[in-house]
C-alpha positions as YAML, in Angstrom:
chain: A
units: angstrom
residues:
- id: 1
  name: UNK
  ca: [0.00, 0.00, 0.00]
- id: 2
  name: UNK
  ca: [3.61, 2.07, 0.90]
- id: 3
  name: UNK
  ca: [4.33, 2.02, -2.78]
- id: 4
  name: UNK
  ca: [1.33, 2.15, -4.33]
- id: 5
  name: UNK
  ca: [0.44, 5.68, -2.53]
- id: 6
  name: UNK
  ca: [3.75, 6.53, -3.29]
- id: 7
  name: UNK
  ca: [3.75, 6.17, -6.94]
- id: 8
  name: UNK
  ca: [0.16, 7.58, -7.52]
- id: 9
  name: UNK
  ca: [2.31, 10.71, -5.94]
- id: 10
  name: UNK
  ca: [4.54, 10.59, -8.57]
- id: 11
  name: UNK
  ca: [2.01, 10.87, -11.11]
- id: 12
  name: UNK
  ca: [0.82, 13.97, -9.63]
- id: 13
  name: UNK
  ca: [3.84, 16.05, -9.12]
- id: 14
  name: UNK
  ca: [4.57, 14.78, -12.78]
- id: 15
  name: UNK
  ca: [0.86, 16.44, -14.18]
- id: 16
  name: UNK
  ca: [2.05, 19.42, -11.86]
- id: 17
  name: UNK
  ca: [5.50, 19.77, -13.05]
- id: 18
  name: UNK
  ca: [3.74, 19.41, -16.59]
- id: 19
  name: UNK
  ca: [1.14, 21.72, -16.35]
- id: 20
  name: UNK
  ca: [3.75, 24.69, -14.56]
- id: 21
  name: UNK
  ca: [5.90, 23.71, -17.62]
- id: 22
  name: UNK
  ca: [2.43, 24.29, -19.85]
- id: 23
  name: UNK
  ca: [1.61, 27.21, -18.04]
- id: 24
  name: UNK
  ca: [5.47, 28.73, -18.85]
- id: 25
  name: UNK
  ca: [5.36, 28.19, -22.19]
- id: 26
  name: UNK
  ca: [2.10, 29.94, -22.53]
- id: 27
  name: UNK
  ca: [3.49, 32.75, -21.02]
- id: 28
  name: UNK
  ca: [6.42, 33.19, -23.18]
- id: 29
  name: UNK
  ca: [4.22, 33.02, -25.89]
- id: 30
  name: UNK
  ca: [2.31, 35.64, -25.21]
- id: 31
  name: UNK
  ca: [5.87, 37.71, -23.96]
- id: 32
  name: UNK
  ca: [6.91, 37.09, -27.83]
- id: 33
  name: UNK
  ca: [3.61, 37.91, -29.42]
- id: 34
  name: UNK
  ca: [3.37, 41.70, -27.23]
- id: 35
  name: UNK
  ca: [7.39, 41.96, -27.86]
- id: 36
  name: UNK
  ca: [6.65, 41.22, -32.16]
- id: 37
  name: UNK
  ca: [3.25, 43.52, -31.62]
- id: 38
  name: UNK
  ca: [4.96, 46.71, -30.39]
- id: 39
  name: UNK
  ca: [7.87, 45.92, -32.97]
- id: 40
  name: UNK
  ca: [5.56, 46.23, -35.74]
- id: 41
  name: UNK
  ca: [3.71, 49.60, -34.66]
- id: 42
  name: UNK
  ca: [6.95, 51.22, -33.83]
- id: 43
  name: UNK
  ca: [7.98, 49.74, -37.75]
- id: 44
  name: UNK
  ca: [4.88, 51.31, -38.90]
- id: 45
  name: UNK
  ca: [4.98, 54.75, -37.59]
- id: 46
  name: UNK
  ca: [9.15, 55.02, -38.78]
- id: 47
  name: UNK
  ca: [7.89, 53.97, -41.89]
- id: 48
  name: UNK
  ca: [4.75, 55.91, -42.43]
- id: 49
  name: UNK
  ca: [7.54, 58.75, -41.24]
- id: 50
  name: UNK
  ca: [10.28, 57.68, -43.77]
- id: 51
  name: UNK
  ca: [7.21, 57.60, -46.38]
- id: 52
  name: UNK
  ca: [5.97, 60.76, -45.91]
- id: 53
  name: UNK
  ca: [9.43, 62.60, -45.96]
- id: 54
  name: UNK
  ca: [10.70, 60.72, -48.47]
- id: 55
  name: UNK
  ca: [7.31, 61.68, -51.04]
- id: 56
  name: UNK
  ca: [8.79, 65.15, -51.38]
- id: 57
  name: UNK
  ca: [12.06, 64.86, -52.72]
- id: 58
  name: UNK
  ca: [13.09, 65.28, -56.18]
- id: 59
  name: UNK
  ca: [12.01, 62.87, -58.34]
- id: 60
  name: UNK
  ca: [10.61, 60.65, -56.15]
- id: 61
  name: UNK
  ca: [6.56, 59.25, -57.49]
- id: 62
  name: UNK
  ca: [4.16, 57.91, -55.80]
- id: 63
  name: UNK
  ca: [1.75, 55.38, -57.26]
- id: 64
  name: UNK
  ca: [-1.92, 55.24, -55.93]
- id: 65
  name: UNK
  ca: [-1.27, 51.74, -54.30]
- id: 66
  name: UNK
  ca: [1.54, 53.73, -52.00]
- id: 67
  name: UNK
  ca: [4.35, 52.40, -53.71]
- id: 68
  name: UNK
  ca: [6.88, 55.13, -54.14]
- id: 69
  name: UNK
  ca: [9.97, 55.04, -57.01]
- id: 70
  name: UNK
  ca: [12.68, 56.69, -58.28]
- id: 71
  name: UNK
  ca: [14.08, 56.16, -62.11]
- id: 72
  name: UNK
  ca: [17.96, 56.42, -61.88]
- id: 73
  name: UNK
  ca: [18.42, 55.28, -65.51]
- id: 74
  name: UNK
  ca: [15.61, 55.13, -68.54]
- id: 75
  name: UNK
  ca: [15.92, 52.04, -70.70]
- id: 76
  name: UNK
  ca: [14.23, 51.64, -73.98]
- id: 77
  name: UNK
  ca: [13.58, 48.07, -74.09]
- id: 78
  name: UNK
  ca: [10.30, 45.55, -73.16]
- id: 79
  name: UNK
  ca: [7.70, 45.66, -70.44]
- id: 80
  name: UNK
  ca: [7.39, 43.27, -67.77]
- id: 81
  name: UNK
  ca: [4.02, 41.97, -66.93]
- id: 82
  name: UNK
  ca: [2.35, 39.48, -65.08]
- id: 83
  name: UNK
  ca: [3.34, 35.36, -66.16]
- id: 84
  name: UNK
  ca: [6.70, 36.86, -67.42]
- id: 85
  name: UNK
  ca: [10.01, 35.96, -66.04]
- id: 86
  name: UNK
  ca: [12.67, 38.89, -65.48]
- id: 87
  name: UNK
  ca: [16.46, 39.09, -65.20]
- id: 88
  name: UNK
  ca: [17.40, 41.81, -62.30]
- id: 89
  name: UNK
  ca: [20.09, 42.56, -60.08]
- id: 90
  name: UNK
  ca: [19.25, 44.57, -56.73]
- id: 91
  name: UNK
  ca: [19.98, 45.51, -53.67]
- id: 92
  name: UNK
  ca: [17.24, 45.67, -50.77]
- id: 93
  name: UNK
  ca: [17.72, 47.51, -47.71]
- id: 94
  name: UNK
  ca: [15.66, 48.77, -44.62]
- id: 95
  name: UNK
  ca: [14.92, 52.36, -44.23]
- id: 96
  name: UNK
  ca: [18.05, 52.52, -41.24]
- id: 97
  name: UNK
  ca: [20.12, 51.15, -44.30]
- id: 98
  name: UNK
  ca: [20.69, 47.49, -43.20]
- id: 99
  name: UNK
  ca: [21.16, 45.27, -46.70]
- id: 100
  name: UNK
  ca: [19.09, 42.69, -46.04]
- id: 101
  name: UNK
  ca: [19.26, 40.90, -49.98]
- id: 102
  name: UNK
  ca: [21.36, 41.55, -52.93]
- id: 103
  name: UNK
  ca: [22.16, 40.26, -56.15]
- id: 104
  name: UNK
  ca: [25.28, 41.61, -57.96]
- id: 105
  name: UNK
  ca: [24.60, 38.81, -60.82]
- id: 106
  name: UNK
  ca: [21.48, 38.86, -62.78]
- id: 107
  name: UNK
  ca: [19.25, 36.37, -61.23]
- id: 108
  name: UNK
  ca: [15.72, 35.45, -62.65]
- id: 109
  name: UNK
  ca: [12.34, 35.70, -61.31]
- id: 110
  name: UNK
  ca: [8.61, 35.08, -62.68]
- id: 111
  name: UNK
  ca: [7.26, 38.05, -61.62]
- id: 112
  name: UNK
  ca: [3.92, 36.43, -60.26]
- id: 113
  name: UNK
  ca: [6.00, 35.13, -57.44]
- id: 114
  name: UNK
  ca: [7.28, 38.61, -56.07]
- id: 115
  name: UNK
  ca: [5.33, 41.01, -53.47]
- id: 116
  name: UNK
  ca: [3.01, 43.14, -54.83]
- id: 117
  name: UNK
  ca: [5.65, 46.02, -54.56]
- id: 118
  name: UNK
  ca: [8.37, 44.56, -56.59]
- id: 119
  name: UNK
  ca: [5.27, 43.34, -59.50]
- id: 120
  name: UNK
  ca: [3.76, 46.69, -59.32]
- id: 121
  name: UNK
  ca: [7.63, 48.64, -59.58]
- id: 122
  name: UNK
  ca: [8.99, 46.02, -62.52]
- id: 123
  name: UNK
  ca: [5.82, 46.54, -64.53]
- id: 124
  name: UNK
  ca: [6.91, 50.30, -64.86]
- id: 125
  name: UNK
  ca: [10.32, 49.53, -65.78]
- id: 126
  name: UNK
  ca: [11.74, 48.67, -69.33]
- id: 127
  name: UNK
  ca: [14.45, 46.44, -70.27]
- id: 128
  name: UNK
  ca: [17.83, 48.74, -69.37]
- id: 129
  name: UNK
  ca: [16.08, 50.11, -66.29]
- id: 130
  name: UNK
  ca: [17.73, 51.33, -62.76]
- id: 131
  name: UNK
  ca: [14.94, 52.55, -60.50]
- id: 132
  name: UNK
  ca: [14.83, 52.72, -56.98]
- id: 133
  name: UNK
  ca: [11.70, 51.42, -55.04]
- id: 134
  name: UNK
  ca: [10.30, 52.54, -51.87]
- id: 135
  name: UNK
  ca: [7.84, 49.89, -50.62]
- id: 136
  name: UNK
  ca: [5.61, 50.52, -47.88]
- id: 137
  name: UNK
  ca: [4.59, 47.05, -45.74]
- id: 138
  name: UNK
  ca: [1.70, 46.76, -47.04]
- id: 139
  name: UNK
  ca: [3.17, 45.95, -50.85]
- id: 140
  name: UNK
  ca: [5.82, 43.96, -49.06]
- id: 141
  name: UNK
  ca: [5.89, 41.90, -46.23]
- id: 142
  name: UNK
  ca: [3.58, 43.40, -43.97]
- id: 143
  name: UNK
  ca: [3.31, 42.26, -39.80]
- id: 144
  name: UNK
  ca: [4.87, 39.13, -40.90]
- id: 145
  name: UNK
  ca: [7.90, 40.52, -41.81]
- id: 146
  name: UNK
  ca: [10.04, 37.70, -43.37]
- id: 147
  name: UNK
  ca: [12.40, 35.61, -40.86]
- id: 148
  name: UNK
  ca: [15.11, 37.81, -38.73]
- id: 149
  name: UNK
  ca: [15.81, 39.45, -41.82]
- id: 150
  name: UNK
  ca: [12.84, 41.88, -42.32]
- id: 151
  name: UNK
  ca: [10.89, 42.47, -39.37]
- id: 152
  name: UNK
  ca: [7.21, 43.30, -39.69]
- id: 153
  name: UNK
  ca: [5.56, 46.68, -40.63]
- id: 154
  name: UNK
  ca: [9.02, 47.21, -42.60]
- id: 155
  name: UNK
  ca: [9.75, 49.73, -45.14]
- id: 156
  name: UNK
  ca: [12.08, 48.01, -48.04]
- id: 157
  name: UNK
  ca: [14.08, 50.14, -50.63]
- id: 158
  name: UNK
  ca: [15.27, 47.92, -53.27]
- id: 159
  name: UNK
  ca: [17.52, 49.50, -55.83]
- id: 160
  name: UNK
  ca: [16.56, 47.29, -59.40]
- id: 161
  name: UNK
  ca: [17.85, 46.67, -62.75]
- id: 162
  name: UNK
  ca: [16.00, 45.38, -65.11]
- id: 163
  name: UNK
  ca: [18.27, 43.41, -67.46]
- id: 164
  name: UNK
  ca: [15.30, 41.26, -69.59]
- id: 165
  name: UNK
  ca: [12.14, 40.15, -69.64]
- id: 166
  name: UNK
  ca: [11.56, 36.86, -70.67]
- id: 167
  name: UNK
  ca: [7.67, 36.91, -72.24]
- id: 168
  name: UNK
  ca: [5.38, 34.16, -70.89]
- id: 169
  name: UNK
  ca: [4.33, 31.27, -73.25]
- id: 170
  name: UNK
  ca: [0.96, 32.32, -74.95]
- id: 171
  name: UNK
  ca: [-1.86, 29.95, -73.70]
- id: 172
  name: UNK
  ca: [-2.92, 27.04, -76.07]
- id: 173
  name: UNK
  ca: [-6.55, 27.56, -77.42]
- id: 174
  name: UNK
  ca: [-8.70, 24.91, -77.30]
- id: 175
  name: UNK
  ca: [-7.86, 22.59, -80.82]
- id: 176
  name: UNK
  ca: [-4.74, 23.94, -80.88]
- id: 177
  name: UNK
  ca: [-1.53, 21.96, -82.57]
- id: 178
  name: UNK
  ca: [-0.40, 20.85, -78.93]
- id: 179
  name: UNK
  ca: [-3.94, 19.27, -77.58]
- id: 180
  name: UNK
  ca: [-4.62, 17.66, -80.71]
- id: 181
  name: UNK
  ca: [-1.04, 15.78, -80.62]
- id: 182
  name: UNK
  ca: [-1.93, 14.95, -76.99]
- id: 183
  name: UNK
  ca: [-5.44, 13.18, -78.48]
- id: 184
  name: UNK
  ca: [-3.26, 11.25, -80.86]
- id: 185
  name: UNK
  ca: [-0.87, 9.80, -78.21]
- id: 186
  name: UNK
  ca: [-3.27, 8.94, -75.97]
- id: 187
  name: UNK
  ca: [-4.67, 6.25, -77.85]
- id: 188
  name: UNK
  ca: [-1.14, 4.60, -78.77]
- id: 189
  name: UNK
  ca: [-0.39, 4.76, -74.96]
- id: 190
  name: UNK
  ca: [-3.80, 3.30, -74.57]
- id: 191
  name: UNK
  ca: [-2.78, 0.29, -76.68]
- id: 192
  name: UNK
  ca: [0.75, -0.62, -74.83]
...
């Protein structure tokens, strides 16, 4: 009866020790989420500041969506625009100037898989193009943020060059050359 008592005992300080340990873990949860919380509004209001100031110098334009730009250099070639793939090199940096990306190489990108900042900036560039982006949270990562690199409510400046665009494949039409191959080869497979 000694050991019985004694291990039903041990089962309780063990659901106490667990539920303390629960109980802890909640807590630093909730630490995290009011430490990430004031984080982004204090990322907000620098960045609705930066914004603001930033609208008013020379040369800067602002696009109804918020997203603010700057061309450095004017090229003369193609559009980007939505389904295409582009060719850049960049460098992105917070408003305090921390490079948080960059790409001294040309690296490609479809452009459907960028934040709506970077889509909405490339599709006024042209092929030859240096422009500088200002992109409020909203058009980037917004109170996500992205990893310990860009913490939410962030304000991203990329600087871009548009070295190509690389047009997306037209859609087949219904009856088109492609389709009616596939309807011959299915049969044949059908046969094997």
């Amino acid at each position: 009866d000694y050991y019985a008592s004694r291990g039903l005992g041990d089962v309780y300080k063990r659901q106490d020790m667990e539920d303390t340990l629960h109980a802890l873990d909640q807590k630093l949860k909730e630490a995290m989420q009011a430490k990430q919380a004031a984080l982004a509004k204090k990322n907000l209001e620098e960045g609705e500041k930066f914004l603001s100031e930033n609208k008013t110098k020379e040369g800067v334009q602002v696009t109804p969506s918020g997203l603010q730009y700057k061309i450095i250099t004017k090229g003369d070639g193609e559009t980007a625009k939505k389904g295409d793939t582009v060719t850049v090199t960049y460098k992105g940096t917070t408003i305090d100037g921390k490079i948080f990306d960059e790409q001294r190489e040309g690296v490609d990108f479809p452009l459907d898989n960028m934040i709506p900042g970077w889509i909405e900036g490339i599709e006024l560039m042209t092929e030859g193009s240096e422009y500088e982006f200002y992109i409020p949270a909203n058009l980037a990562y917004g109170e996500a943020g992205a990893g310990d690199a860009i913490a939410p409510n962030s304000v991203l400046i990329f600087d871009v060059k548009l070295s190509s665009v690389k047009k997306a494949a037209p859609k087949a039409e219904a009856g088109s050359a492609p389709e009616a191959a596939n309807e011959q080869a299915a049969p044949e497979a059908a046969e094997k």
